[in-house]
N, C-alpha and C positions, 0 to 999 in steps of 0.2 A: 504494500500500500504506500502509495508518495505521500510526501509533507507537503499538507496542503494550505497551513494555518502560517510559513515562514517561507519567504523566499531567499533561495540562493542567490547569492552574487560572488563571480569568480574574479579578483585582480588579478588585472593583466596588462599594467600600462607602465608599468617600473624598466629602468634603462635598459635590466640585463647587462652591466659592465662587466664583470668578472667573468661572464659566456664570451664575451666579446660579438653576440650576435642577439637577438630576439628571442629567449629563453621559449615565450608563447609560442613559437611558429617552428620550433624544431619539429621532425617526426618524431612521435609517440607511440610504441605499439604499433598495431595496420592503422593507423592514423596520420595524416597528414602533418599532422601539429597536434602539439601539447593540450593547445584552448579546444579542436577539437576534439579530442576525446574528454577532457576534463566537461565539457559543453554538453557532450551526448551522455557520460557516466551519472552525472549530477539529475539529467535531466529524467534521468531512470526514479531518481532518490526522491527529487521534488516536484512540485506541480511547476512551480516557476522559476526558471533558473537567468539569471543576467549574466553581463561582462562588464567589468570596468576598465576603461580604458581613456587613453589620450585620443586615439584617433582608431578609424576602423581598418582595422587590416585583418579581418574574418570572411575570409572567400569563402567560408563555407556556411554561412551565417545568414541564411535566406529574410529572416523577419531581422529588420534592423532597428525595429523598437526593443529589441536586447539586449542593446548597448547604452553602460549607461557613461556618458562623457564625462571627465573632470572636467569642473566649470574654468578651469587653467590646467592647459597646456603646455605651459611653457614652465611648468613647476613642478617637479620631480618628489614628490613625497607621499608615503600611503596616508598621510591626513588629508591630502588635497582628494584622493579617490574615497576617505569616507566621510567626507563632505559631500561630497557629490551625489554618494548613494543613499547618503541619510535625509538630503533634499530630493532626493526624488521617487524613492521606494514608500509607497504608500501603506505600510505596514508597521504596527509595533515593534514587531523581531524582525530581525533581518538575521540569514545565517551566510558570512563572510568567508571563501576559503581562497587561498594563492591561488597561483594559478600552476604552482611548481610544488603540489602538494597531490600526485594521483594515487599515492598508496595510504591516504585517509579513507576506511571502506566505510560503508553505509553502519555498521553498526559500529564502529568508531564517533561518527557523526548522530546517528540514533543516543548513545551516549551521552555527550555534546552538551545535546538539547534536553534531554532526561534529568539532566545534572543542573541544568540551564533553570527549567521547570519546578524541581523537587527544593531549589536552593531558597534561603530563606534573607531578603536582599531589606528587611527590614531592621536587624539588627545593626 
């Protein structure tokens, strides 16, 4: 059964320096890239799954209202992308994961959110 109550968002708009290339767009498994399989795995897990990113380089990525843009481009930091996602994901929870994180499996992330749920955020 998908998580239908939180949606996903995969960051994926970070430099990649130390790859020296585009971590997101390496091949992955029989996958093209990274963001696709992480994009199709997720989207097993949840009802709604996103991408965060500076700009769109997802060839594979037919609905492109699942991109969600940092409102700056030209600024390199994962605040700027959970800014971005927190303005525009119309949801209480949001569930955030890399985009260089594909051996997190569903019941690792079931977990996650159990813990997430069960935790007592009043103290």
């Amino acid at each position: 059964m998908k998580i239908k109550n939180i949606p996903c968002v995969i960051l994926s708009g970070g430099k990649s320096n130390r790859m020296g290339k585009d971590k997101s767009l390496l091949p992955f498994d029989n996958y093209d890239s990274l963001i696709e399989y992480q994009f199709s795995r997720l989207s097993n897990i949840f009802e709604e799954v996103f991408i965060s990113s500076k700009t769109d380089k997802f060839d594979f990525l037919t609905d492109k209202s699942k991109i969600i843009f940092d409102f700056d481009s030209n600024l390199y930091s994962p605040m700027i992308a959970l800014y971005s996602i927190l303005n525009n994901i119309e949801s209480d929870k949001v569930f955030i994961i890399t985009v260089d994180s594909p051996f997190i499996n569903e019941d690792i992330i079931n977990q996650i959110i159990k813990e997430h749920n069960d935790f007592d955020y009043s103290s």
